[in-house]
C-alpha positions, 0 to 999 in steps of 0.5 A: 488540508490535503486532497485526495487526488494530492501526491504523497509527500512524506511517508509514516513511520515504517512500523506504522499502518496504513489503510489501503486506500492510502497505500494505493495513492502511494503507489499510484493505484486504485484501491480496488487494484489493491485489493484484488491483488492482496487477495490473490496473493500477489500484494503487500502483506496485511494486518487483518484488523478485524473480519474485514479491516486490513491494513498494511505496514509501511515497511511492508508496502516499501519491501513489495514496491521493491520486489516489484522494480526491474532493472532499466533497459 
């Protein structure tokens, strides 16, 4: 059974959703990171589940990972 603190080895599907806890593993990022930045605007985009259940499409999370990479010096 994996454990928390396990890499990310393989990724879902990218259609599927995932929770932001596992977003976050999978950018190497707290959860609450996460979040902070979802809710100013400047995270992946969401699917609102419910009042306060948000999830995040793989392929969502792939395209802002993306957005986010610089050229090397």
């Amino acid at each position: 059974m994996a454990r928390p603190e396990d890499p990310i080895t393989v990724l879902p599907a990218d259609d599927c959703l995932i929770s932001t806890v596992l977003a976050a593993r999978i950018c190497d990022m707290s959860a609450w990171s996460l979040r902070q930045r979802i809710a100013r605007g400047d995270g992946p985009r969401v699917v609102r589940l419910s009042g306060s259940k948000i999830s995040i499409r793989v392929r969502d999370l792939k395209a802002w990972i993306e957005s986010r990479a610089t050229p090397a010096a």
